[in-house]
Each structure stands twice: as C-alpha cells, then as structure tokens.
N, C-alpha and C positions, 0 to 999 in steps of 0.2 A: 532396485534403483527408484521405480516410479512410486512405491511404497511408503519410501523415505521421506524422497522429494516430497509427497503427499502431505508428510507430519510432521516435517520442516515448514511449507506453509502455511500451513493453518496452525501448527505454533507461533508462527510470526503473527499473525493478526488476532488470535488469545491474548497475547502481551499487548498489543496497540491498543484493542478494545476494551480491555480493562479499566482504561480511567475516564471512558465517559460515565460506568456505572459506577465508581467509587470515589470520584472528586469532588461530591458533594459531600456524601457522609464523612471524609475524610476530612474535609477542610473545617466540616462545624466540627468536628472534634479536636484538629490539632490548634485552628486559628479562633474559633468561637466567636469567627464574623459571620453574619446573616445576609444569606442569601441576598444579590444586588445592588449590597452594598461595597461600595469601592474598594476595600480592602479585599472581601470574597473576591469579584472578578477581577482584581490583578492578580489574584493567586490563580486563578478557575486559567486565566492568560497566560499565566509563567508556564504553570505545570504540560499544559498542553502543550507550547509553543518551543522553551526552552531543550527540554529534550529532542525532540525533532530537531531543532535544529543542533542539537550537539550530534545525533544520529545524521543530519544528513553532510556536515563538515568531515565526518569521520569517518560515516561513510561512503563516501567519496575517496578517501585514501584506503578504503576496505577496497573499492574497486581496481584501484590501482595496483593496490597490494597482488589483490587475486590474477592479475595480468602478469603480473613479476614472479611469485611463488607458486600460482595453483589454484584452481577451485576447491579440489577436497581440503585442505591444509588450510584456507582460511577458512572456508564452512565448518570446520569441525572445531577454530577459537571461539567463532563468534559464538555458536551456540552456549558454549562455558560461559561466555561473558554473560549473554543474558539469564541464563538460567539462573545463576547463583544474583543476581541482582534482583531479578523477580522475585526470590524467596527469601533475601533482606529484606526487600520493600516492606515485609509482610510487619515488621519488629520497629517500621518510624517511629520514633520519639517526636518528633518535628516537622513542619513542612519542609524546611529545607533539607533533612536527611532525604527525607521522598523522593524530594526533587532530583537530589544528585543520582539516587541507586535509579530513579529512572532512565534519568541520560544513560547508563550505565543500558539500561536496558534497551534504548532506540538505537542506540548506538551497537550491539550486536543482531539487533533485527535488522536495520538498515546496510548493513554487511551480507547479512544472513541471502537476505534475498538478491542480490545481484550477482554474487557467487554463484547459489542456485542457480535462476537461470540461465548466465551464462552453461553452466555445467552441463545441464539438463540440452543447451539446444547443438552438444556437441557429441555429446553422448550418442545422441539419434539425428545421424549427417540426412536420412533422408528426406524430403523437403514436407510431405504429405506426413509422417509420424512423425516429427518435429512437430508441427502445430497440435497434431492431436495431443500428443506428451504433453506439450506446455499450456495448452489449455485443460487436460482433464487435471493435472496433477493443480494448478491454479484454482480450479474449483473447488478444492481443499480449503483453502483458505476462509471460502467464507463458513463451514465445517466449524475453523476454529471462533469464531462471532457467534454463531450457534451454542457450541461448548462454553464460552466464557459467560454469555449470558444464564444456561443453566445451570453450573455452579456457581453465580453471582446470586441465582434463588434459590439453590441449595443450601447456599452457608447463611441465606439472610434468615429463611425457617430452622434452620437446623444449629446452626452456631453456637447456641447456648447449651448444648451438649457434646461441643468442640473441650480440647485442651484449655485453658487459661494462660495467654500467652503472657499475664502481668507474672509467671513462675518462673520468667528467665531474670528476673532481677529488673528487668526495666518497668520504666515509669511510665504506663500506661496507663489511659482514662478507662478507657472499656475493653478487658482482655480478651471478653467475645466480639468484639466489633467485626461483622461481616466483611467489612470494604479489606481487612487486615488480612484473612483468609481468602479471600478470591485473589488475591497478589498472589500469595505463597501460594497457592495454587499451579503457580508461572511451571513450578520446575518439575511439575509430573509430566508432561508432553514431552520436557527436552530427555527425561530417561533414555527411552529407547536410541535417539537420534546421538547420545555420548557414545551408547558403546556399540553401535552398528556402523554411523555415517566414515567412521576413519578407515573402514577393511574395505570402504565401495571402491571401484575400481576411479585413476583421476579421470580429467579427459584428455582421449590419444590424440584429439589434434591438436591440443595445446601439449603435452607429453613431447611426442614426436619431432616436432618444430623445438621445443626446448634441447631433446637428446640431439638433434642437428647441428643446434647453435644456431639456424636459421631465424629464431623467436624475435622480431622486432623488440623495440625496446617501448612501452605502454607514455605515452605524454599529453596532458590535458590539456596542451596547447596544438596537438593534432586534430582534434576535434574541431578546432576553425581554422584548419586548411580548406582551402574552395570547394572543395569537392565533398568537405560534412560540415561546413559549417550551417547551411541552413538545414540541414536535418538534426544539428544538436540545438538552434536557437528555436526551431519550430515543436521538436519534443520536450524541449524544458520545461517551455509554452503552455503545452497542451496537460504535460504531467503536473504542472502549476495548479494548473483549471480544472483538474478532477479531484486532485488533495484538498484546491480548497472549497470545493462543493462538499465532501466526505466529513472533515473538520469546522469547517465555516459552518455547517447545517447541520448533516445528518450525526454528527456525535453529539449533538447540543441537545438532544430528545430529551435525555435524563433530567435536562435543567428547565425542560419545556414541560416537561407530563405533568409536575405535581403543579400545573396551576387551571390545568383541567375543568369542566365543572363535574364533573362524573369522578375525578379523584378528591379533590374538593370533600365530596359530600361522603366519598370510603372513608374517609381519615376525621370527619367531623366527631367526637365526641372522645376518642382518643388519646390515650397519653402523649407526650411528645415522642419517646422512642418509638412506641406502638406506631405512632404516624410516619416515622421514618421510617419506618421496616416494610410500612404496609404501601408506603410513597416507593419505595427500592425495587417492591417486589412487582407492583406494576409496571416501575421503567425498565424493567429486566424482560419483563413478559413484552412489549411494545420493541425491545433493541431484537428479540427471538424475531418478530418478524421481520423487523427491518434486515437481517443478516439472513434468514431462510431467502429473502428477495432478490440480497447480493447471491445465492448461493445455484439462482436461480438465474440469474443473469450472467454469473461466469458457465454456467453449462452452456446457457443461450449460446454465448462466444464463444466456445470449443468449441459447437454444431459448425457457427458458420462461420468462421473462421478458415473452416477449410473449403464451402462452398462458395464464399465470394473472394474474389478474385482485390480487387479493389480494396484500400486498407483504408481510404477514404470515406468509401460509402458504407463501409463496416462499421465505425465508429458514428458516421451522421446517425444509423438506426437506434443510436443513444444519446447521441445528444441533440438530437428536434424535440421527442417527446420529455426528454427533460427539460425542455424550454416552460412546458407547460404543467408537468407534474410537479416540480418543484418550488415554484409558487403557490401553485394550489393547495401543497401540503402544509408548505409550514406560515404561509400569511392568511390562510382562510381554516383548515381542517385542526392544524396543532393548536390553534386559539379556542376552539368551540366543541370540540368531540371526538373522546377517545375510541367508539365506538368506530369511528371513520379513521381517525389514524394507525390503525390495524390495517388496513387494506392500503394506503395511501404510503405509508413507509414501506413498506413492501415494494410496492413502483417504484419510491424515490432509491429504496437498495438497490432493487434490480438495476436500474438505470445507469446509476453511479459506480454502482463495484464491478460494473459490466468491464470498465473504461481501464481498470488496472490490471485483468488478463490481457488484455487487448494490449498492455503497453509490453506486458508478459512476453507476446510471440512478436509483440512489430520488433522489438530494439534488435534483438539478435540478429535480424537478417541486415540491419541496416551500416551495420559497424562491423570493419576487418576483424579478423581473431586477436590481432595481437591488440588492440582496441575496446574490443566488446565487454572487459568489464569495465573498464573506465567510464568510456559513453555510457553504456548501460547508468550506469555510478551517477554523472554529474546528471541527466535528465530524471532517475529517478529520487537521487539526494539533493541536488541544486533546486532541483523545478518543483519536485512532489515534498520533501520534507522540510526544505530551507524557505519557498515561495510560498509552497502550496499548504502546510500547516498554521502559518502565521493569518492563515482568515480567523481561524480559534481564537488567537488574541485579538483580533479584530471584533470580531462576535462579542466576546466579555466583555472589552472596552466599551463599544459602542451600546451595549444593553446594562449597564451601571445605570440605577433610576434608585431614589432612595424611599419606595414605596415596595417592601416585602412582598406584598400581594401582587402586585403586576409586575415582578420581576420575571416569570417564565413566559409569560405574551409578550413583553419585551424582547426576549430570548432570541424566541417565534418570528417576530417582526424583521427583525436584524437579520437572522438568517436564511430567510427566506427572500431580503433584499440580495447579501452574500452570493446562495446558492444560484440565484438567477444569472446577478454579472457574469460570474464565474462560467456559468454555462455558456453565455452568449463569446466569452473572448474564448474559450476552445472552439467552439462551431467555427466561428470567423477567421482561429487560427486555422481551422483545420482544409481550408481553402489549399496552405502552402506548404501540405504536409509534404515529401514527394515517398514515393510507389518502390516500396523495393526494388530491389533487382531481378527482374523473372526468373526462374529457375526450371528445371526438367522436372 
C-alpha cells in the first residue's frame, strides 16, 4: 500500500512539473512568439493557469465523487485519465491541442491526490502511523521533480537518437524536440499503478459505513456549517498561499535562468538550437535542486510532524524563513548568479514544498469521514489549484516587457514580489488556523 501510494505521488508531481521545463521550448516551436513578448506570456499564462484550474473545478467533483463511490475506484480512473493525456501531449500539432490534453492531465492529478490521501489516512486509523504514512509516502512526491528533471536532460542530450515522432503522419516542426519526449514520458510511472492500485484493499471505514448504510451523504455546502466553516475558509487561504508561492515563483526558474550572466556567456557563440538545448539543459540541472530541496523539506515534515504537537507552530517553521529566502532568491540571487541560485532554490524548495505535506496530514484529521474527501477537494482544488495557480498567470502578465534580453529579470522581479505577498497572507492566515482535535 505505502509503495503505491509512494508512486502515485510522485507521479502526480512528474506531470505538474513538466511544463515549467517544456513551456518555453514548446511555445517558440508551436507559436514562434519570443520570449516577453505578449503573445509568449499569455500563452506561458493560459498553459499554466487554464488547466489547474480545469483540474481544480473537477477536481473538486473527484472529491466528492470519492466520498460517494470510494477511494480505490476513483484512484484507479484518474490515473487512466492522466496517463493517456500525458502521452498525447507528447504528439501537439498546436498550442491549443497542448492546452486541452493538459487539462486532461490536471485534472486526473488533481483527483489523484485527494483520493489518495483521504485513502491512505484511513487505511492506518492509528494516530502516530497515520502521520508518519502520510508524511513518508508525501516525500515521494518531491522524488517525482527529481525524476522529471532528469529525464527533461536525458532527452534534451540524447533525443536526436530517439524515434522521429514526424513517422506518425503528423505535422511536426522538430520530431526530435525534447519538450515532446519528456510529456510522453508521463505514462511510464502510471504502469505499475494501472495494474496494481485496483487489487489494493478499499478503505474499511469508508467500506464499513457504506455496507451499513450508515455513510452520510458528502455536500459542499456542509463545509460551512459553524462548526468547519472557518477551518474550510482558513485552509483554502493558506493552500492558496503556498500554490501561489510554488507557481507565482518557483516554476518561473526555467524562464529566469537563460537571462543569467554565467548562462549568458554558455550559449554565446552558438547556434540557435545549440543555445536552446544548452539554455534547457541548465534549467533542468537548477529545477534538480530546487526539487532535491522540496524533497528535503517533506522529510523535514514527516520527522516533525510527529514531534510537535501544534499544527501551527509546525508550519510557522516554513513560513518565517520564507519571509526572507524568497526575496532574497529571486529579486537579488536569480538576477546576478547562477552559481548562487543552486544553493538558494534549494531553500526556496525546501521551504515551499515543505507547506503541501503538511496540508497532506492537517486536512484529514480536520473533516468527518463522510467529508474528507470533499473538504480535502475544495481547499486543496478551490484554494491550491483554482486561487493558488493563477499567481503563474499573474507572473506572465505582469513580466510582458518588449525587450528580449530583460525579459527573464523581469521574470525574477515579478516573482519574487509574488512569492513574498503570497508568503506573508499564509503567515497572517495562519494565526486562524484551529488545532485538530487531540487524539490518544
């Protein structure tokens, strides 16, 4: 079970992370607009922002569904959904195909993971292996950021001795293009999880409660009855404020790096593809440690997750020093030196990806059974994917300058203003978070 769960999450976030590495080279090849110019970042805005939120609309009825049918029984559509949309993606003719097999794609991760959880924190009723379960298998996740970065540098060196995908008949500009292969990529992780996740056992105290008839009936209008409404308006809040630190900023690297001056002077002399491959394959090697940092912060949070008691002062230890790291990174370090932004995304990972194990083990305790995947649902698809994504279109917008060369300090600028608010309204929310309910 904890195996699965493992390669379920960290499939989920392979798929997410794939279009900060690939939405550049993709878009000069399908739209052959230039970088920070308004046409690029309302694309660079749709792609990012549009699916999240078709993921987090849909997701939200995955939640509900999963409360009505099952955990195993929707985990085991959504993965179908996404897998087979990932390994379209691979075959765009157009940005807007892209677009749509994305949705396609947010929209069974955004299922994927709330089922999970819910699953996982029922599976193991004891209160002590429940946190550890949901924080070590969480840790995974940043596992898959890791993996999509380095097969994002495997196909950018090795591609040109890949298949030629222009043999399917379609009208392709470059049948080796990298960004095309690390999509299709999507569906070798979901393998094992098709023909394993459907024989796992469901969960018995949603089972149980169902074979009774006892099973409450799941409604997103119970969520603000008195008694959760300020634990659903306060995590929406907060899962808002960490989405859009992760997307406001930290996915924006790939559009920040190539204006470096240390990449700058790799790519001086260069062909244009040359420079693109060799621009790709640095922002592949800088997103490696940014995701080794998440990977390293969700450990952090399984450790103490089960040592402090307080769900409040467990999350403060991520978001004070974010106060300070995540300026520092992307308005002072992403502007002047790559050399520094190695160690400095690393912190801003850790910090940031710390924030979505943590939302991992709070939601489950806070919301009844017949509830928990719905709540789970609306604060992690309302607040994280429908609020908290839309800082990414914010970012493109606001960093449109019709000056090629400063368009990645521009980037930088923007999200590092982004990354900061964003941090300061979760702190401020998290005043009003309230405290689980104690347990033995």
């Amino acid at each position: 079970v904890c195996a699965i769960a493992a390669i379920g999450f960290a499939f989920d976030i392979y798929e997410i992370l794939m279009l900060p590495l690939i939405v550049r080279p993709a878009l000069l090849e399908l739209t052959g607009a230039a970088p920070g110019s308004p046409e690029f970042q309302l694309w660079v805005g749709r792609l990012f922002y549009i699916p999240a939120f078709a993921g987090g609309i849909f997701g939200l009825l995955g939640g509900y569904l999963t409360d009505l049918f099952g955990r195993r029984r929707v985990l085991t559509f959504s993965i179908l959904i996404y897998a087979v949309a990932a390994f379209l993606s691979g075959f765009s003719t157009s940005v807007e195909m892209l677009l749509v097999l994305r949705c396609f794609v947010f929209v069974g991760v955004c299922v994927e993971f709330v089922a999970a959880v819910a699953w996982l924190a029922e599976l193991f009723p004891d209160p002590k292996q429940r946190e550890k379960v949901l924080g070590w298998t969480q840790a995974f996740s940043s596992l898959g950021g890791i993996l999509v970065a380095t097969a994002n540098r495997l196909v950018v060196t090795y591609g040109g001795s890949l298949p030629a995908l222009g043999a399917f008949g379609l009208d392709i500009t470059d049948p080796h293009a990298p960004w095309r292969y690390t999509l299709m990529s999507g569906v070798i992780p979901a393998i094992p999880l098709i023909l394993i996740r459907p024989f796992l056992p469901e969960s018995p105290a949603w089972a149980e409660k169902k074979a009774a008839g006892t099973l409450k009936r799941p409604s997103i209008a119970a969520l603000f009855a008195p008694d959760l409404r300020r634990t659903t308006i306060v995590t929406t809040i907060m899962f808002a404020a960490a989405y859009g630190a992760a997307f406001g900023a930290i996915q924006q690297i790939p559009q920040i790096v190539p204006g470096l001056p240390e990449v700058r002077e790799a790519v001086a002399g260069l062909t244009p593809p040359e420079a693109a491959r060799r621009t790709q394959e640095i922002a592949a090697g800088v997103t490696q440690f940014q995701e080794i940092g998440g990977l390293v912060g969700r450990v952090i949070l399984a450790y103490l997750a089960v040592i402090i008691v307080s769900r409040r002062k467990l999350v403060r230890l991520f978001q004070i020093p974010g106060l300070i790291v995540m300026p520092v990174t992307f308005a002072l370090i992403a502007t002047s030196s790559l050399t520094w932004l190695y160690p400095a995304i690393f912190l801003a990972g850790l910090l940031t990806v710390a924030h979505f194990s943590f939302w991992g083990n709070y939601l489950p305790r806070v919301y009844p059974l017949h509830l928990r995947g719905t709540g789970e649902s609306f604060a992690a698809n309302i607040g994280g994917r429908v609020i908290g994504t839309s800082f990414a279109w914010v970012t493109a917008t606001l960093a449109v300058t019709p000056d090629r060369a400063y368009a990645p300090t521009k980037v930088a600028l923007v999200a590092a203003a982004i990354a900061t608010g964003v941090y300061m309204v979760g702190f401020v929310a998290s005043f009003w978070l309230p405290e689980p309910k104690p347990e033995d």
